[in-house]
PASEBA-1860 file (N, C-alpha, C; in nm, 3 decimals):
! residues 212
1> XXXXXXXX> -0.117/-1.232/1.262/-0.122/-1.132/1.369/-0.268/-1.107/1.409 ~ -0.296/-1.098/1.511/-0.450/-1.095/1.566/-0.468/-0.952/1.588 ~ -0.579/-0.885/1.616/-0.614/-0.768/1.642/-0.711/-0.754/1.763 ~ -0.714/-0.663/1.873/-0.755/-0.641/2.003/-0.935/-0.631/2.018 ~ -1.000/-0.675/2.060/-1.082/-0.596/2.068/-1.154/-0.474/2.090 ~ -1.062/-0.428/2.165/-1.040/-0.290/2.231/-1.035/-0.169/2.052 ~ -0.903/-0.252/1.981/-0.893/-0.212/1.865/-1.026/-0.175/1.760 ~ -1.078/-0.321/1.730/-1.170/-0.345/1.684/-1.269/-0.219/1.721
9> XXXXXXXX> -1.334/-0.194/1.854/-1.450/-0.106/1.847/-1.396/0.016/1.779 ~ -1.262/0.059/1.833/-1.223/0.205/1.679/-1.281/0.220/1.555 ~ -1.250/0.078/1.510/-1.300/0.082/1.355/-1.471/0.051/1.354 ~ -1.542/-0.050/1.429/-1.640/-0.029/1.403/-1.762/-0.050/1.537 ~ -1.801/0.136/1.625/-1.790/0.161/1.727/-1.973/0.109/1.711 ~ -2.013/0.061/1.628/-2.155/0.016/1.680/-2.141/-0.133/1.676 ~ -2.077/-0.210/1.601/-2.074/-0.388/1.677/-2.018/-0.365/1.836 ~ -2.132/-0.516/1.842/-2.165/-0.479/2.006/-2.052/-0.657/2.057
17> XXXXXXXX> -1.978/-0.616/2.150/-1.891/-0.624/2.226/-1.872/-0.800/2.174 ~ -1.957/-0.885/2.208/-1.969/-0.983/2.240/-1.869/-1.043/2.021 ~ -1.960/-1.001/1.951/-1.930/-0.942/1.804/-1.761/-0.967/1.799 ~ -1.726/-0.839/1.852/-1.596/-0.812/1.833/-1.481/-0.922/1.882 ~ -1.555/-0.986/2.009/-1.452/-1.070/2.055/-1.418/-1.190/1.964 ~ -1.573/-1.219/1.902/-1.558/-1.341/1.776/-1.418/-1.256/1.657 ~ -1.444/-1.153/1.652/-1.353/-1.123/1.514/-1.205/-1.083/1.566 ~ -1.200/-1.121/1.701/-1.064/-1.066/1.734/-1.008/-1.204/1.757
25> XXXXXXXX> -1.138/-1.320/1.744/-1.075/-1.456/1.774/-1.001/-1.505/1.634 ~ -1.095/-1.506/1.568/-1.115/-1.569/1.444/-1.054/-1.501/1.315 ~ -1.014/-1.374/1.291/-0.987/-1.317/1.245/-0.816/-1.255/1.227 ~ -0.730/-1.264/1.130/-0.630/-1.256/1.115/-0.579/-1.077/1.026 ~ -0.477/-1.075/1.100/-0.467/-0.946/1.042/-0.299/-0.950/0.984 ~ -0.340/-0.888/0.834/-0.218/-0.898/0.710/-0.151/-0.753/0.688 ~ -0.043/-0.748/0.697/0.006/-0.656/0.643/0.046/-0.633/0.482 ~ 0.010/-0.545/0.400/0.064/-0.514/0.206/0.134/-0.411/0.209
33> XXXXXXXX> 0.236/-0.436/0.151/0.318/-0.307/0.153/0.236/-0.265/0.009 ~ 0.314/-0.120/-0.010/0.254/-0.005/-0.100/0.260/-0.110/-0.274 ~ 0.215/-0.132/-0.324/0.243/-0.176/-0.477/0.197/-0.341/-0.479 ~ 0.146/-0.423/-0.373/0.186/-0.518/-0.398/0.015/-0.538/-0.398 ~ 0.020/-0.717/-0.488/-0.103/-0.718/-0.531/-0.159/-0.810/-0.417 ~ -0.293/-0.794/-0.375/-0.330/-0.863/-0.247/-0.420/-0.976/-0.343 ~ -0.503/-0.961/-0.398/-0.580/-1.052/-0.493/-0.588/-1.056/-0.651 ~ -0.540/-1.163/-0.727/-0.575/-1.161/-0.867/-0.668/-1.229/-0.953
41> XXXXXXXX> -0.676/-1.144/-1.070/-0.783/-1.220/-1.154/-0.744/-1.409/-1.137 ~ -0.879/-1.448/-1.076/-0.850/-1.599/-1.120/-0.850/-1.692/-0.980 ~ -0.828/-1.584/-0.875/-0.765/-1.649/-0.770/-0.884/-1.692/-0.649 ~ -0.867/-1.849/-0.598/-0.955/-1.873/-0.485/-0.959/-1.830/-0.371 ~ -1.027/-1.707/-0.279/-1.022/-1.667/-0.193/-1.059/-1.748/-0.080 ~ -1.031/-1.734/0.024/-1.030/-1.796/0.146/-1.118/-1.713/0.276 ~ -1.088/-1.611/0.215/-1.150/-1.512/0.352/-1.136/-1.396/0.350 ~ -1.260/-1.291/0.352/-1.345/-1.165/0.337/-1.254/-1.067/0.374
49> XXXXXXXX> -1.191/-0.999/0.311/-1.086/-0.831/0.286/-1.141/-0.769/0.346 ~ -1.116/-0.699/0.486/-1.163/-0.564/0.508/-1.049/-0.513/0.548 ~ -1.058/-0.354/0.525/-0.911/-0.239/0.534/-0.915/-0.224/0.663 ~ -0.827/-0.182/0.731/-0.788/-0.158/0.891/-0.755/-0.027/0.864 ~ -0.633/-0.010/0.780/-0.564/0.100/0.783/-0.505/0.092/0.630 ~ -0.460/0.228/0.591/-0.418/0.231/0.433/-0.516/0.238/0.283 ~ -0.463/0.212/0.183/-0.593/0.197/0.053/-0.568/0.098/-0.049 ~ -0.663/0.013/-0.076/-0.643/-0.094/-0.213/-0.718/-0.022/-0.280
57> XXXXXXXX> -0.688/-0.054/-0.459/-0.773/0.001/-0.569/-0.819/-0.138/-0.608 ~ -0.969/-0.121/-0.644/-0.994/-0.254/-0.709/-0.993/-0.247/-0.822 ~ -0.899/-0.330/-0.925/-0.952/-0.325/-1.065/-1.025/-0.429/-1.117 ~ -1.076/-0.407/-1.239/-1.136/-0.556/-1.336/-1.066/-0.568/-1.489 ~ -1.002/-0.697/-1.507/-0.947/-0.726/-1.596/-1.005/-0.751/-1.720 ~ -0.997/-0.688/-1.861/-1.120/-0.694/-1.955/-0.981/-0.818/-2.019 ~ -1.120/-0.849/-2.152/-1.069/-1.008/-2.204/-0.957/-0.931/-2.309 ~ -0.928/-0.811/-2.310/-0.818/-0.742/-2.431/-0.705/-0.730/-2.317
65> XXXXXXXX> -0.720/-0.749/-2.229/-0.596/-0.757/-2.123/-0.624/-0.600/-2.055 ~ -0.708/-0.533/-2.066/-0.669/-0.395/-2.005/-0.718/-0.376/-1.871 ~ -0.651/-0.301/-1.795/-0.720/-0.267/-1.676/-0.878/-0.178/-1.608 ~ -0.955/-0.197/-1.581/-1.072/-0.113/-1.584/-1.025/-0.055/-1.402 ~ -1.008/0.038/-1.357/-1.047/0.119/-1.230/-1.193/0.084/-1.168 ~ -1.229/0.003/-1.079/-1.358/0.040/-1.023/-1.366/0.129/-0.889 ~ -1.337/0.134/-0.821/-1.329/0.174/-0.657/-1.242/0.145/-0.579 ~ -1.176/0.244/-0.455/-1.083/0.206/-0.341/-1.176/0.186/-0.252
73> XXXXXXXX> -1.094/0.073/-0.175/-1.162/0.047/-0.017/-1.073/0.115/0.071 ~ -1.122/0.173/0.138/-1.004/0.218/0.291/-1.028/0.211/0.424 ~ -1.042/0.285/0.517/-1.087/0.284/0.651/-1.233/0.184/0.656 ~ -1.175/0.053/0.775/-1.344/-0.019/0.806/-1.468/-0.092/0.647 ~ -1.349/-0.096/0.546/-1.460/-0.077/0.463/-1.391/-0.275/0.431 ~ -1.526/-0.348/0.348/-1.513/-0.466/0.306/-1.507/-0.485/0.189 ~ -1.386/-0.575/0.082/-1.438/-0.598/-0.035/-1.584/-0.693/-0.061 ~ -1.654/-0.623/-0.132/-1.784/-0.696/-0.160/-1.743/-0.816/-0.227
81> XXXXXXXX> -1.661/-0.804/-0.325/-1.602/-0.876/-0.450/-1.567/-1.063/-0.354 ~ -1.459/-0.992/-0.264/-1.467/-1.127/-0.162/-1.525/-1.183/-0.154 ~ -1.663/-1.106/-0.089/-1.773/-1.134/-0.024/-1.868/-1.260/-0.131 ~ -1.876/-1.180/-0.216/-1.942/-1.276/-0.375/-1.879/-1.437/-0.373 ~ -1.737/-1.417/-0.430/-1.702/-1.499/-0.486/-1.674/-1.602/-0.338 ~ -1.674/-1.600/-0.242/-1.659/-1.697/-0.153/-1.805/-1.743/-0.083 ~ -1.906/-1.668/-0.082/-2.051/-1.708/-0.095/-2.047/-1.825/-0.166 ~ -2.003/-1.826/-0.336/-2.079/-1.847/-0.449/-1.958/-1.973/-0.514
89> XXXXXXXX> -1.890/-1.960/-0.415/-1.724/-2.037/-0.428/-1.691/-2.021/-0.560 ~ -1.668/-1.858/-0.588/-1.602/-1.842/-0.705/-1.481/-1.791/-0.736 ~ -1.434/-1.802/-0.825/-1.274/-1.746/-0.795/-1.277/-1.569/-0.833 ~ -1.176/-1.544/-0.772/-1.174/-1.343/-0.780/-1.197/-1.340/-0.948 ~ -1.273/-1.249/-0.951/-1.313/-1.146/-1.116/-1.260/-1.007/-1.093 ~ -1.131/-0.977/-0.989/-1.097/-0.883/-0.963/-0.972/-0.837/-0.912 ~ -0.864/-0.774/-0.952/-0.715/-0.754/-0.843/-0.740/-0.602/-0.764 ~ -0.696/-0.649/-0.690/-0.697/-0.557/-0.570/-0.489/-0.557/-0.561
97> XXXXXXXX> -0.510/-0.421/-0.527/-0.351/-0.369/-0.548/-0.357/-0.280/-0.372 ~ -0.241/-0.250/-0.265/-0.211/-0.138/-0.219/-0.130/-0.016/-0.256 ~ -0.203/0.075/-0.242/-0.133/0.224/-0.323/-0.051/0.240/-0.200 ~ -0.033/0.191/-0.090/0.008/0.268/0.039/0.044/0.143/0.106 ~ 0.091/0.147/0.231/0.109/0.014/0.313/-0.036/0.035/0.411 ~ -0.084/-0.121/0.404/-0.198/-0.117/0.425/-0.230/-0.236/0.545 ~ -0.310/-0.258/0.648/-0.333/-0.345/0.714/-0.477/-0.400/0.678 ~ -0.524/-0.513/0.667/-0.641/-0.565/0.626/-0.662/-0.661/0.779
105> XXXXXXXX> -0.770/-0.714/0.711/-0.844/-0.793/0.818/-0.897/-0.927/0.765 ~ -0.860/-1.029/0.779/-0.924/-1.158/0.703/-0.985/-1.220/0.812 ~ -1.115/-1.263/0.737/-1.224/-1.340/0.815/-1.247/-1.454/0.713 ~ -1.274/-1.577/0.802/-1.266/-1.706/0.717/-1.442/-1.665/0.728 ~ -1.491/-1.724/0.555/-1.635/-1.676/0.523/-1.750/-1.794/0.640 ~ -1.658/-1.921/0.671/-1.735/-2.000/0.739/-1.808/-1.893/0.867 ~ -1.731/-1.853/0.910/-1.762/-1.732/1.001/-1.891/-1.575/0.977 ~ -1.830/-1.556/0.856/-1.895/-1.452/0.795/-2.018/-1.496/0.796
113> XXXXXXXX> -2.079/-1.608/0.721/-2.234/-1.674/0.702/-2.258/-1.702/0.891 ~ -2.193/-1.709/0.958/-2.276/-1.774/1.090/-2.307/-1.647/1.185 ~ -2.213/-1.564/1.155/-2.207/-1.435/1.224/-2.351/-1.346/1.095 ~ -2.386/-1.379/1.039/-2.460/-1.306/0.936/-2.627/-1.343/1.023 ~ -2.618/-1.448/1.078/-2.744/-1.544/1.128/-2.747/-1.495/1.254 ~ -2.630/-1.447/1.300/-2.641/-1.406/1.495/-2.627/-1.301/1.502 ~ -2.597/-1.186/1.443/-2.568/-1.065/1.417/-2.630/-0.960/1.373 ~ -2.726/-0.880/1.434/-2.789/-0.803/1.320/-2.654/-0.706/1.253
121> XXXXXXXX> -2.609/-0.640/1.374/-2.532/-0.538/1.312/-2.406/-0.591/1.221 ~ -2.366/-0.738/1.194/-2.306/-0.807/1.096/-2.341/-0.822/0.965 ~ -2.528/-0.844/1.001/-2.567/-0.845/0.897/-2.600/-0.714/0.792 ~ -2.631/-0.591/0.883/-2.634/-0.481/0.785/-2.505/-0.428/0.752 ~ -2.381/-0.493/0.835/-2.255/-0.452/0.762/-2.229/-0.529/0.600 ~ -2.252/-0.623/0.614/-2.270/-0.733/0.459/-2.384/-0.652/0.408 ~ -2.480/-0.645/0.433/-2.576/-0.564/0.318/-2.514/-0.437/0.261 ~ -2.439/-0.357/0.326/-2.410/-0.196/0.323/-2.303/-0.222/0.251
129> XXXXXXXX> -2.190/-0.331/0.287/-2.087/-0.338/0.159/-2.116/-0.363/0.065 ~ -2.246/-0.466/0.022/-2.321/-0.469/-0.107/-2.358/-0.390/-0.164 ~ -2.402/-0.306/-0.082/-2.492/-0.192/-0.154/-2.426/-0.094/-0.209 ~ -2.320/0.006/-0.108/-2.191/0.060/-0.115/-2.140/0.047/-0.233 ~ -2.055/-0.081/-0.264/-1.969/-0.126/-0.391/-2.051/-0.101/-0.504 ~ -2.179/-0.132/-0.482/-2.296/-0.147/-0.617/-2.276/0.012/-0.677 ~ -2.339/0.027/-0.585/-2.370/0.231/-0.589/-2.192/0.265/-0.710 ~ -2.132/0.262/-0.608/-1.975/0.250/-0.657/-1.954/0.233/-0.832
137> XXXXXXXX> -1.991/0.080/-0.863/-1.975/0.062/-0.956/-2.042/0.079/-1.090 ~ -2.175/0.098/-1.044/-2.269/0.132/-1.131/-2.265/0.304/-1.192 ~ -2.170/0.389/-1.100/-2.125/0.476/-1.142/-2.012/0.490/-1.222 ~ -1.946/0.415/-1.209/-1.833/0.378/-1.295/-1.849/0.318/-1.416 ~ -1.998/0.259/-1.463/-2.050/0.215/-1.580/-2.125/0.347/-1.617 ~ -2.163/0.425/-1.546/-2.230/0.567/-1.634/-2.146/0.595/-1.696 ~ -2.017/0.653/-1.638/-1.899/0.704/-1.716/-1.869/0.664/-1.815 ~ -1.872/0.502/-1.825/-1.780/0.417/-1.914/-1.873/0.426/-2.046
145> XXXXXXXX> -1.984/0.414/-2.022/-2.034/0.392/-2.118/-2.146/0.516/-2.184 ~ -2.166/0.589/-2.087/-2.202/0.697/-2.191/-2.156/0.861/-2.160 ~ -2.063/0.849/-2.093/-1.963/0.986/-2.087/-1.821/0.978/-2.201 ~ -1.753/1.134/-2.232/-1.667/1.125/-2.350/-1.538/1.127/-2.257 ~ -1.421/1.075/-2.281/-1.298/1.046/-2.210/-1.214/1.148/-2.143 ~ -1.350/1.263/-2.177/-1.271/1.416/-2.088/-1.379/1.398/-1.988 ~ -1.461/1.388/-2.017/-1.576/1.384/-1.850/-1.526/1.265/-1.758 ~ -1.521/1.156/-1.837/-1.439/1.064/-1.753/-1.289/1.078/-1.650
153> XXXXXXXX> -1.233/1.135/-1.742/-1.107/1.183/-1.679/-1.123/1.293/-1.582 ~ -1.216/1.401/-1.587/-1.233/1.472/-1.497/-1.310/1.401/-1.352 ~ -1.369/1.333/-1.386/-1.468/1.253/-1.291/-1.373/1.166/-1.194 ~ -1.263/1.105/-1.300/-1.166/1.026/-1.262/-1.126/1.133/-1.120 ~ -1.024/1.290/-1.165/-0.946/1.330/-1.092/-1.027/1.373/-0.973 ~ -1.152/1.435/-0.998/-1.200/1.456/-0.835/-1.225/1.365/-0.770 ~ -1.280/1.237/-0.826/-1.294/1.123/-0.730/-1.116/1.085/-0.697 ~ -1.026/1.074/-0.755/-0.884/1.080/-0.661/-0.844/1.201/-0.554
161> XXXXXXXX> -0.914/1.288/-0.615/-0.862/1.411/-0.490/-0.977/1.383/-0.379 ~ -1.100/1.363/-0.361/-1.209/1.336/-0.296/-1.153/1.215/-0.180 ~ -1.115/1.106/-0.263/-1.118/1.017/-0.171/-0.974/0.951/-0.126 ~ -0.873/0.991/-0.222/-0.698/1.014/-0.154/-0.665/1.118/-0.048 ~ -0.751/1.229/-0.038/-0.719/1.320/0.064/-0.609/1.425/0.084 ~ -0.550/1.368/-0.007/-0.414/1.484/-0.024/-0.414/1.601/-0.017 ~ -0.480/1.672/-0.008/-0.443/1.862/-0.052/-0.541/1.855/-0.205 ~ -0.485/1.923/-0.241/-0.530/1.960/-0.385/-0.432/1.844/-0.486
169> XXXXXXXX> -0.290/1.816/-0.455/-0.228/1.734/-0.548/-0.266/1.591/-0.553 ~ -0.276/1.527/-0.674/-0.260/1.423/-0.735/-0.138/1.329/-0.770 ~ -0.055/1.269/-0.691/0.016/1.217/-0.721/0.031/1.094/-0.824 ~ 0.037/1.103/-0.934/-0.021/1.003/-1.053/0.043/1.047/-1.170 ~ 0.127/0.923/-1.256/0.157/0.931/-1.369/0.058/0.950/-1.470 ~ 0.116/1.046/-1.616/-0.005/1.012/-1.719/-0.045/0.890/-1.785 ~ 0.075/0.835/-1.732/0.064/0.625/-1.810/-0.069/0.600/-1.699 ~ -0.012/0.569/-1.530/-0.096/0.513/-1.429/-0.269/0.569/-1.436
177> XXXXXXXX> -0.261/0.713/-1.495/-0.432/0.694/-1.543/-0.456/0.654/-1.632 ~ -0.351/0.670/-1.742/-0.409/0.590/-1.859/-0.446/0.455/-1.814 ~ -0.372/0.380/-1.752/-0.395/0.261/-1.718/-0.522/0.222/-1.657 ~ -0.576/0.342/-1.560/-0.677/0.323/-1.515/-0.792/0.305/-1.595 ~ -0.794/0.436/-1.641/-0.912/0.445/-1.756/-0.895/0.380/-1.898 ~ -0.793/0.265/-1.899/-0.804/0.167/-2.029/-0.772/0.267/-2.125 ~ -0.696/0.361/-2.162/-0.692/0.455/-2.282/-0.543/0.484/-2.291 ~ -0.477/0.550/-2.382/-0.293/0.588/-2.405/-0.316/0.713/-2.285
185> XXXXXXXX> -0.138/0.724/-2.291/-0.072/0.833/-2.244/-0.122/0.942/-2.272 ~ -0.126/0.913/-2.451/-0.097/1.031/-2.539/-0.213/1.109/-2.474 ~ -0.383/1.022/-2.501/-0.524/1.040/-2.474/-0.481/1.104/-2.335 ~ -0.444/1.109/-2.207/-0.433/1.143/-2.114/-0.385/1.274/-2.108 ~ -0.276/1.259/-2.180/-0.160/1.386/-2.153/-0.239/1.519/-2.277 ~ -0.305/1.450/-2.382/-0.340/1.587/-2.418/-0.497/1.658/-2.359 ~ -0.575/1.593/-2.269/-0.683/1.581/-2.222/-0.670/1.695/-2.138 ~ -0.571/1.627/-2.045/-0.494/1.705/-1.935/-0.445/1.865/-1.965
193> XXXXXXXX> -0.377/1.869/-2.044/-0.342/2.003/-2.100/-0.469/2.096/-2.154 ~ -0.518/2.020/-2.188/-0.663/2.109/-2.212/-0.753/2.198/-2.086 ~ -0.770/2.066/-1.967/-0.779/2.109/-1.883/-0.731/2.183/-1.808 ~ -0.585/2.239/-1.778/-0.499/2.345/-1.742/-0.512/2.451/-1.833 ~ -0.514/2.407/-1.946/-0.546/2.579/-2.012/-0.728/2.616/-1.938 ~ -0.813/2.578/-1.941/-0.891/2.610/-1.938/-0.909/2.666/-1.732 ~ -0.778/2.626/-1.692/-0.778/2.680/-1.547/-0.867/2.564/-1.426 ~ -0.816/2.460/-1.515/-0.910/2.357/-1.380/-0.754/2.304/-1.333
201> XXXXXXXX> -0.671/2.271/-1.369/-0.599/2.217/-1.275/-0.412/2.279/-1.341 ~ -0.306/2.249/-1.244/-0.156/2.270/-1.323/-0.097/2.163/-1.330 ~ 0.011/2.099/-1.382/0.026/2.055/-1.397/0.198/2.020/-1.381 ~ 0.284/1.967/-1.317/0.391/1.970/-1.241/0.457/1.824/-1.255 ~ 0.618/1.825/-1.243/0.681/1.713/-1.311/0.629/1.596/-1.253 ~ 0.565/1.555/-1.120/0.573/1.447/-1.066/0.393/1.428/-0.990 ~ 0.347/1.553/-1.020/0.184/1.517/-1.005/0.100/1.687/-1.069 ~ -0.028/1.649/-1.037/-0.148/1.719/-1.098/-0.185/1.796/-0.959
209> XXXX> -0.160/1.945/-0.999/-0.250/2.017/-0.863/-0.373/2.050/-0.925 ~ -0.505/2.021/-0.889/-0.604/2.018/-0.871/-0.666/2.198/-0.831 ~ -0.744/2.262/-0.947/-0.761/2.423/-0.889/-0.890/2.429/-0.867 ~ -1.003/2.353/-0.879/-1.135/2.344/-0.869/-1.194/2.303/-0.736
END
């Protein structure tokens, strides 16, 4: 399915015209329904992820099999991760999942590198997703590695209420964070309760309202 140019300037209203018509040529647009996995550990990519509409979570697969949480992409935004491994012709070090039904944008990278050379404003979009994701992840290694699994978990829930948008609720199992943050239920569910007594958040059969 192709996407308009007209479209295109919505999402990104400073590429300049001529820009857009290349990515409305060249460029294919995918639909993911809610749950399904768009990229897995292992896999040869073909061409550069960016969100249209909806949210992927990116995870990283550790060698004990567990899931690590790094960052969602959503509105206009690019996986960097793409970006890497088809530079560097490497295969994904990463699954990308949709929480939601989601529209993406695939660009074959032959494109990406030529548009990087004719483009300024192409090119500071590739720098800014670099930079972006970095920022991203390098915060996600503060946590990991020298915060305790209640700062983490708290860090966890405002960055889901921050950047899911919902209201105050959290729609999320105590397994699905465990999963996130590589740790049990149990670790979750009594973390959690701590935190409701202490008046940061309640806690309800089918999600987390958020009181902070």
């Amino acid at each position: 399915m192709k996407i308009s140019p007209e479209h295109l300037k919505l999402k990104f209203p400073d590429v300049e015209i001529e820009l857009l018509n290349q990515i409305s040529e060249f460029g294919e647009v995918k639909e993911v329904e809610a749950g399904e996995v768009l990229i897995r550990t292992g896999q040869h990519l073909t061409s550069v992820i960016i969100v249209l509409s909806g949210t992927l979570k990116i995870y990283r697969e550790g060698e004990d099999g567990g899931e690590y949480f790094l960052y969602y992409l959503k509105n206009s935004q690019a996986c960097a991760m793409s970006l890497a491994c088809l530079r560097h012709q490497e295969t994904s070090q990463v699954m990308a999942i949709a929480t939601e039904d989601t529209e993406v944008l695939l660009i074959p990278m032959i494109k990406v590198n030529e548009w990087v050379r004719e483009y300024q404003t192409w090119q500071e979009f590739v720098i800014n997703t670099y930079r972006n994701r970095f920022e991203e992840v390098l915060t996600v290694l503060d946590h990991v590695a020298f915060r305790g699994m209640d700062e983490r978990l708290e860090f966890y829930l405002k960055k889901q209420k921050s950047f899911l948008k919902k209201g105050n609720d959290i729609e999320m199992s105590h397994q699905s964070i465990a999963n996130d943050l590589n740790t049990s239920r149990e670790v979750v569910s009594r973390l959690l309760k701590k935190m409701e007594q202490r008046g940061m958040l309640k806690l309800h059969r089918n999600h987390i309202e958020m009181l902070g």
